[in-house]
N, C-alpha and C positions, 0 to 999 in steps of 0.2 A: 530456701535458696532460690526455688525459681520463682514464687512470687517474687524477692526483691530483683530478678533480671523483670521479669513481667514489666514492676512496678518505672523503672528506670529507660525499657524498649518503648511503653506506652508515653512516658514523658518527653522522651525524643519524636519520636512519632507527632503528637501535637505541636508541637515548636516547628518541625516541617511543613509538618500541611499547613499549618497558619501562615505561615514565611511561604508559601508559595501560592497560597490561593493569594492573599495579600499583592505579591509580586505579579499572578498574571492576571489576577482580576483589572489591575489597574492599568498593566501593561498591554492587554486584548482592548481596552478603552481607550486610551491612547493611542494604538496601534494606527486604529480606523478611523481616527478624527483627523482634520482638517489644524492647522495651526492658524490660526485667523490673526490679525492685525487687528490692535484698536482702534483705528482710524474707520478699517473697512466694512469692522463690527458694525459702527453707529453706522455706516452709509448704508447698510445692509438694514438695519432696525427702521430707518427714517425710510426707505423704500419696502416696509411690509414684507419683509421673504423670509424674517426668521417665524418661527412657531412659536418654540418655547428656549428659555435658557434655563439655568440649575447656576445660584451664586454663590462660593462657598470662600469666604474670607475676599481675596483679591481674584481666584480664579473665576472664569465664566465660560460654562462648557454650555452645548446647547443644539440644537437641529433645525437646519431652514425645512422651509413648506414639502420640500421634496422627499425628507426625512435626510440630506448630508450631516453627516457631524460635523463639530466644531470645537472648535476652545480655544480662548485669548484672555488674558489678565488687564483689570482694567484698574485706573489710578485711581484714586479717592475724587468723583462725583456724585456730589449729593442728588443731582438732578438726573442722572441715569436711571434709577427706579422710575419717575415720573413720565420720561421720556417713553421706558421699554411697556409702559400701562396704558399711555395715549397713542402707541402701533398696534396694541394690542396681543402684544405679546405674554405670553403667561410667564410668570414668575416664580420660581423656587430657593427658598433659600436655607443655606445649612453651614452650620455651626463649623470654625475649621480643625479637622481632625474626626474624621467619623466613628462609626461605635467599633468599626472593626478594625480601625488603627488606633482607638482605646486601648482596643483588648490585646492588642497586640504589644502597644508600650508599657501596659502592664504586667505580661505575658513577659518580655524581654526584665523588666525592672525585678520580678520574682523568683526567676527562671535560677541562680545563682542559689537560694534559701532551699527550691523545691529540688534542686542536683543534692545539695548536699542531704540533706533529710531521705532522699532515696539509699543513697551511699552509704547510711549511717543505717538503715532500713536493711540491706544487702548485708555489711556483713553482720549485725545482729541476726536473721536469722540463718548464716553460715555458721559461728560462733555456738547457736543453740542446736545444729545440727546436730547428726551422727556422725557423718565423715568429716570432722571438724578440723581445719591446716590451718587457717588463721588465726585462730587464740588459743591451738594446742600446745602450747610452750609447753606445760609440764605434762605433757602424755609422752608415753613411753613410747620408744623408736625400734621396742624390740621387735622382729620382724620372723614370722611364725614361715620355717624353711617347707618347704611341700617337697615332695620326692619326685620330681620328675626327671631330675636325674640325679638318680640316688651312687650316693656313693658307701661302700663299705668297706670292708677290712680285709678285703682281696685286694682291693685298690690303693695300701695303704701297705708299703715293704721298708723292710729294713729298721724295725721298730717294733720286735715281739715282744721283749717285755712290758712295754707301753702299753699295747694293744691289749694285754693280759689284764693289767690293772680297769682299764675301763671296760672287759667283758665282763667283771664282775659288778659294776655298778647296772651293766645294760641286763645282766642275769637280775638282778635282785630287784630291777623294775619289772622283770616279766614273770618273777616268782618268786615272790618276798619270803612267803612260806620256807623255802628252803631256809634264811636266812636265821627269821626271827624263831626256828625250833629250836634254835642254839641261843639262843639270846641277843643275836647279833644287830646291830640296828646299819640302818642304811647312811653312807658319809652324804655329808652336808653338801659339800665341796671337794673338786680337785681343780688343783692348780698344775697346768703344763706347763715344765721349764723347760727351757732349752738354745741356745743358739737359733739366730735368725736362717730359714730355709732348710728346715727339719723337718718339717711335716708335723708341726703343731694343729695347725687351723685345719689342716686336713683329717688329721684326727679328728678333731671335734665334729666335721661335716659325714668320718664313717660310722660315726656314734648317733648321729641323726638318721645316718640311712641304715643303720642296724637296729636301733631300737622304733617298736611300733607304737612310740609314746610323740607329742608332740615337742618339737624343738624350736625352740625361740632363741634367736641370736642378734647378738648386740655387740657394739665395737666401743669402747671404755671414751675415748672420745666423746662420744653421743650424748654422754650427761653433762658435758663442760658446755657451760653459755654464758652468754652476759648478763645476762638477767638473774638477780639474787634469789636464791631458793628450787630454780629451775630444774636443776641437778637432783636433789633428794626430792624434787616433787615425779621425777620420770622414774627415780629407784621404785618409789611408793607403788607405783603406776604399772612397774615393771612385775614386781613381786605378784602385786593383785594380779594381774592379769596371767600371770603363770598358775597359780591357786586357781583360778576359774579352771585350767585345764589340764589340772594335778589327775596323774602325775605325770611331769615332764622332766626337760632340762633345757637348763638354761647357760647358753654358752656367751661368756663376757670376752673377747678377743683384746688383747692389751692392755689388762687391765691397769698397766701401771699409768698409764694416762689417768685414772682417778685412784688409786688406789697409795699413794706412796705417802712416805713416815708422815704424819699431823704432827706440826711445829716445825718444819722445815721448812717454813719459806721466808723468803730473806725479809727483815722485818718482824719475823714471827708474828703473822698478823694470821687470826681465824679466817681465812680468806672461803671463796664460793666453796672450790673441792673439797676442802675439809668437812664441812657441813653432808656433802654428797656423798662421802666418807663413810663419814657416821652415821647416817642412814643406811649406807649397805650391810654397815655392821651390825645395825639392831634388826634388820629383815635378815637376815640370814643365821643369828643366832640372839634372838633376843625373848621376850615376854610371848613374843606370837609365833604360832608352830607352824612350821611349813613342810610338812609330811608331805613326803610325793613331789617336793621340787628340788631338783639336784642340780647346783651351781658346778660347770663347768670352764675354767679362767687359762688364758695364755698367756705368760710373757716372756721375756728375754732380759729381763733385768729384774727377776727377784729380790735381789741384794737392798732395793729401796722400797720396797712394798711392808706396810707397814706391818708391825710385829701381833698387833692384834687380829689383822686381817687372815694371816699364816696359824693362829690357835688352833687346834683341835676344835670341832665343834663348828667350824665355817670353812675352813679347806683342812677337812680331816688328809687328804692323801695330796703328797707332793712327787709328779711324773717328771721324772726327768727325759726328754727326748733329745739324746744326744748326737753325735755326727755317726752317722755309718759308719762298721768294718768294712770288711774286702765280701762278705758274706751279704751284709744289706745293701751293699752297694750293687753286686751283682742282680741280685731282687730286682735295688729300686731301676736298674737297665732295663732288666728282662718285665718292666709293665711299661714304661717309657718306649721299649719299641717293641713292644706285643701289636702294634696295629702300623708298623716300619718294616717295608722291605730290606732286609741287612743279606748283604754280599756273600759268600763263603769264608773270605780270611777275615771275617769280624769273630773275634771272638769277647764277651762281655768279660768273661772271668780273667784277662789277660788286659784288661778297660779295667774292671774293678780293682787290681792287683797296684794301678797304676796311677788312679787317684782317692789316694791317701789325701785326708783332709777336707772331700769333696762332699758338701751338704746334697739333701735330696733336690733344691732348686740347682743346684752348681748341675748333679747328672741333667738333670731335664735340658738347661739350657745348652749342654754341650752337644745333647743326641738332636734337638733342633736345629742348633747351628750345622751341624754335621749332614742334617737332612737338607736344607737350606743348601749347605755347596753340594752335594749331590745332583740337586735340580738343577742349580746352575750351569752345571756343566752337562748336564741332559741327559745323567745319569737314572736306570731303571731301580738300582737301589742303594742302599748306604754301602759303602766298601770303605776297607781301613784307610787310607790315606786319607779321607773326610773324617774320620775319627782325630787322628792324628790333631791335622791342621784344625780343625775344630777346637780339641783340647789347648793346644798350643793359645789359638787368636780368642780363649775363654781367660787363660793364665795371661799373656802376654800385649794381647792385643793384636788388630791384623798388620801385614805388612805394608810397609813405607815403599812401593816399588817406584813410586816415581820420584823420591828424593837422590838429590844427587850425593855420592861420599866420594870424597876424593881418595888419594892413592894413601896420602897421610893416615888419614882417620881409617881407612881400612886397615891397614896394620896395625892400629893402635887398637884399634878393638879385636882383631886376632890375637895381639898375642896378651889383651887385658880378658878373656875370657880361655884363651889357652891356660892362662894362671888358673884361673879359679876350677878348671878340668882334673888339672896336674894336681894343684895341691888335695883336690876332693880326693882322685887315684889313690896316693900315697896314705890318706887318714884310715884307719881301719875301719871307725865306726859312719862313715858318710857313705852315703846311697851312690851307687856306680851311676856314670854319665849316661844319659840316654840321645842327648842329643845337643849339638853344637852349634850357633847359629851366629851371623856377623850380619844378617840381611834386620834392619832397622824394623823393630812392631812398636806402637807407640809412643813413648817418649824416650825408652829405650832404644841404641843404638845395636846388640844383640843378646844375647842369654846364651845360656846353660842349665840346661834340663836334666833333672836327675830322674830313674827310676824308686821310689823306694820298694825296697824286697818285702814288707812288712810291716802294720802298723802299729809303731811302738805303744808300751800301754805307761812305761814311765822313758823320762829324757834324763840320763847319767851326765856328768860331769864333765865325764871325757868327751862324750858327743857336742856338748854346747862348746867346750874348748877346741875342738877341730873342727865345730862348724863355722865360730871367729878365725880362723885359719882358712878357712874356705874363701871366707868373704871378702878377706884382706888376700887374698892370692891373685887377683886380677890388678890392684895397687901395687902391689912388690911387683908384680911383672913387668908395668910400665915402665918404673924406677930402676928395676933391671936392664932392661933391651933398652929403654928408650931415653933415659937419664934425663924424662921427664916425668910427671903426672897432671893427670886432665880430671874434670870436674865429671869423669865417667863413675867414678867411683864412688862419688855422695852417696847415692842408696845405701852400698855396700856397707859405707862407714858406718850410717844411721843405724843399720840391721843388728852390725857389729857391738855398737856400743848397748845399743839395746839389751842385747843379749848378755851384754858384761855386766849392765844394771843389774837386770832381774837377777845372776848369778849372784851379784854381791847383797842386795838388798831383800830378795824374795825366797831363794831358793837355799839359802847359806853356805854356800858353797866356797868360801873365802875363809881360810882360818885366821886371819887379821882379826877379821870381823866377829869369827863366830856365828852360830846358829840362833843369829835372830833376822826375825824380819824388820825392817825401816821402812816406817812411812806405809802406805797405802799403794794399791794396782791405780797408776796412774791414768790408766784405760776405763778404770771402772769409777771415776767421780761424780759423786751426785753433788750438784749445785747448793743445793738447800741444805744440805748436810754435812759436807764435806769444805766449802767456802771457807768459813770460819776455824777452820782447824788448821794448824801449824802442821809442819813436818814429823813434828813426834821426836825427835831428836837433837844434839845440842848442834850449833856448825863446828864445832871437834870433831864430831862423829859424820859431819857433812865433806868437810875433807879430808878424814880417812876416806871416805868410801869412794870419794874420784880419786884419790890415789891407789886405790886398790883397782879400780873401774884402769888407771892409766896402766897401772902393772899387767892385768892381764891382757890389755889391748897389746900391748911393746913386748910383751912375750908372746902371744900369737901372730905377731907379724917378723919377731926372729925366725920363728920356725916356718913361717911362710915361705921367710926370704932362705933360710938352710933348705927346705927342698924344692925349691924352683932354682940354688945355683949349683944345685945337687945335680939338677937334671936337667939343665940349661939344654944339651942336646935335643931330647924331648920337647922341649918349649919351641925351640928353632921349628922342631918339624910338623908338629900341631900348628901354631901357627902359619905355616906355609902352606901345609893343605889347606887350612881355612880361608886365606885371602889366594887362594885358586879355585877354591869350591864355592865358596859363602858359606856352606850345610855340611856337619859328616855328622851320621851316628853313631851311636856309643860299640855297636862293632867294628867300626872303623876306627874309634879311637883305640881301643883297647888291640888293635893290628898294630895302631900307631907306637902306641906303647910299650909294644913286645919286637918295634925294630923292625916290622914287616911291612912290604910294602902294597900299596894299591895300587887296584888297576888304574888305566890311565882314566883321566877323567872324562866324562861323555859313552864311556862304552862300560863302565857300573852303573846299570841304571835301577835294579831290584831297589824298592822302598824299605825302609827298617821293619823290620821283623814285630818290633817291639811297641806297646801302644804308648798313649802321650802318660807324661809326667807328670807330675803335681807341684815340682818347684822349680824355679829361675834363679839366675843370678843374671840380675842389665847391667850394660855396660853400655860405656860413653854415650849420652843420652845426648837428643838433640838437643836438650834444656838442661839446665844443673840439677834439676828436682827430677827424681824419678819416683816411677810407684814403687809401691810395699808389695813383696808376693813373700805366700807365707812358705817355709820349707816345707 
């Protein structure tokens, strides 16, 4: 490589200095000469004062007696030599174009062969190098992690069973013997499944800082190119190079980017990844042993990874990393702000108790943001009310403070989430209110925040039928008080009917229908797979089931509408604190609710007790489309 820079600096190099000796050789000559006149030339020659001239084509440069320069172009006379012979002047003559503007126009004429012959020189020996980037297509991208900042399985909460399964892979690399006295052999492969922001990858990076074996990690991506073959030439590439430094592991991050069903793609055409496929499948369980190299894989959509891939023998063990309890959630806080000033009323286990459904990236991001308004406000450390509003502007979004709401939509959106308070109150099995809001966070106009007490481990019949009651409680209310309805409501409807699907179609909860499932998780379609297939069922069976989907919507919105006109007084009074307040929480409602009154506004100013929540209900949205927030 550095001869061909050498070769290409020295080629440059001669094209300058010749371009500039050239330029001032000619131009120091010129400089200091005389421009003469052909006229004055011969009066000068017939009066004896020249010496010598130099005649090259039409120029004639030359020196009088004194040594002055000169130079003048002279027209076609034949008798000028004979003339400049009998003054006696000496004569030179020379050819036009001399050897050094030869060299120089053939220098320019080759200059274009001998660039590219460099270039072609340059990367040939980059190419035959060691650190070779230009013609390594098919070298592997796996990239050998160093511990400089290591991470392990302190660093790594709310996921013991995980962590269990792969201390026994990082034990049987650092002491096989225990193993194979029983006969046991070491697994090939594990595959990490789980929900996105689990602490997959991170696992995989405490298994690198746990084990003192080397770790090479690769993102499934990496083998996809354009180029045909490329893919199973960097597996090849990959495997060797893990062998060189057996025993390791080898971590694949997503692997569904190459790894999903062969035949699936539209066309059914053998396409690149297939090929790259099949190569991981013969390196990882084929003719050639790989003793000492432990494939570790992550993804989040199992469901399409192909069935050979999942055998016994290549991902002997399947990890599931699922969402946190109220127990890993607490964990995953208490390492999130192990290096975070927190206040005195922060309590984590009363944060963990309160987000139900919250993956390990969800705590992270919420204890930053929370860090984040703390600083802003010039605070020395995290205190609950940054917890809160945190939680809140992570589920909801931040607030709308400089939009304007008129007096209208303010009450429409009090007493459209008064509804959905009341009728949650009244259902046995839904999570008490925690907090009330009418002040606009993004496309939402305001919510309702629930606490849940608990995270459920299954969802009963009656809970989904009074959660459709919940949701349709902010639409009856409108239609109630206001003997109108606003396009606040879409979410709600969307949430609703969702929920009435999967009852009828997934869950069999319908005795119309009976206990089967129809049709596939419309959330989980794979393209290549799933394109081509029908519904699974006749359209008989396509309208029963929206009529059973209408049945249970129109009977959770009677019962919506019998306890909001059940307790229309209640509704009255919720919504009148709210469009005086903007905010109550869920002690205040539940005062509201038992008839008692609050103090005047401006002089309750104690914050809620209680930490944020994990579900919303929005209402009247700036826009018709509102987000999904999960309960």
């Amino acid at each position: 490589m550095r001869a061909g820079k050498s070769i290409i600096v020295w080629l440059v190099a001669i094209v300058l200095l010749t371009s500039l000796m050239n330029m001032f050789g000619e131009g120091s000559a010129r400089a200091t000469a005389e421009n003469l006149a052909f006229s004055d030339f011969m009066k000068d020659v017939e009066g004896k004062r020249i010496s010598e001239v130099t005649i090259t084509g039409a120029e004639i440069s030359g020196s009088y007696l004194d040594g002055h320069k000169f130079y003048t172009y002279a027209p076609e006379d034949p008798t000028m030599v004979e003339t400049l012979r009998n003054s006696g002047v000496k004569v030179t003559a020379k050819p036009e174009g001399s050897a050094a503007g030869t060299f120089w126009s053939v220098l320019i004429s080759w200059f274009p062969m001998i660039l590219l012959i460099g270039v072609w020189v340059y990367f040939m020996r980059q190419a035959s190098s060691g650190n070779n980037k230009a013609m390594s297509f098919g070298k592997s991208r796996a990239r050998l992690i160093e511990n400089t900042k290591k991470v392990t399985f302190a660093d790594v909460a709310g996921a013991d069973e995980s962590k269990q399964e792969l201390e026994e892979v990082i034990d049987f690399l650092k002491d096989p013997s225990k193993f194979q006295r029983l006969g046991g052999k070491i697994p090939k492969g594990v595959l990490l499944v789980g929900p996105p922001g689990t602490g997959k990858t991170l696992l995989a990076k405490a298994v690198a800082g746990e084990a003192n074996v080397p770790f090479f990690s690769i993102s499934g991506s990496d083998f996809v190119e354009m180029f045909v073959g490329v893919g199973a030439s960097r597996v090849r590439d990959m495997f060797a190079q893990a062998k060189k430094n057996a025993p390791c592991l080898l971590f694949i991050d997503e692997i569904d980017a190459v790894g999903r069903h062969r035949g699936a793609g539209l066309g059914g055409g053998n396409d690149e990844r297939e090929q790259t496929l099949n190569q991981l499948l013969v390196e990882m369980d084929g003719f050639n042993s790989n003793e000492g190299v432990i494939v570790i894989a992550a993804t989040n959509r199992a469901d399409i990874l192909d069935k050979a891939l999942l055998r016994p023998g290549r991902f002997d063990r399947q990890v599931y990393v699922g969402l946190p309890d109220v127990k890993g959630r607490e964990e995953i806080l208490r390492v999130h702000t192990k290096n975070k000033p927190l206040g005195p009323d922060v309590s984590l286990k009363t944060i963990a108790k309160s987000t139900a459904g919250f993956s390990g990236a969800d705590l992270e991001n919420l204890v930053n943001e929370a860090a984040l308004l703390a600083a802003r406000k010039g605070k020395k450390a995290i205190t609950e009310p940054e917890i809160e509003e945190a939680s809140i502007k992570v589920v909801a979004g931040p607030e709308k403070k400089s939009r304007v709401v008129t007096d209208a939509e303010k009450r429409l959106t009090s007493y459209h989430e008064a509804g959905h308070a009341i009728t949650g109150y009244f259902c046995k099995t839904h999570d008490p209110v925690h907090q009330i809001s009418i002040i606009p966070r993004g496309s939402a106009g305001g919510f309702t925040m629930y606490l849940p007490e608990k995270d459920p481990s299954y969802v009963t019949k009656t809970a989904m039928n009074e959660n459709i009651v919940c949701l349709l409680g902010g639409r009856v209310a409108e239609q109630l008080v206001l003997d109108d309805i606003s396009t606040g409501a879409s979410n709600d409807l969307q949430r609703a009917t969702d929920t009435a699907r999967a009852m009828v179609t997934r869950y069999g909860f319908s005795e119309r229908m009976g206990p089967v499932v129809y049709g596939t998780d419309p959330g989980e379609t794979f393209l290549g797979r799933d394109f081509g297939q029908g519904k699974g069922y006749s359209e008989n069976t396509a309208s029963e089931i929206d009529n059973e989907i209408r049945d249970i919507m129109d009977e959770s919105y009677e019962t919506a509408r019998r306890i909001l006109t059940e307790h229309m007084t209640e509704l009255h009074r919720v919504a009148g604190v709210l469009m005086e307040r903007e905010k109550i929480s869920g002690e205040e409602f539940d005062a509201l609710m038992k008839g008692e009154n609050l103090a005047p506004f401006g002089l309750d100013t104690p914050a809620p007790a209680a930490a944020p929540a994990s579900a919303e209900q929005p209402a009247a949205p700036e826009q018709p489309s509102e987000p999904s927030d999960e309960n």
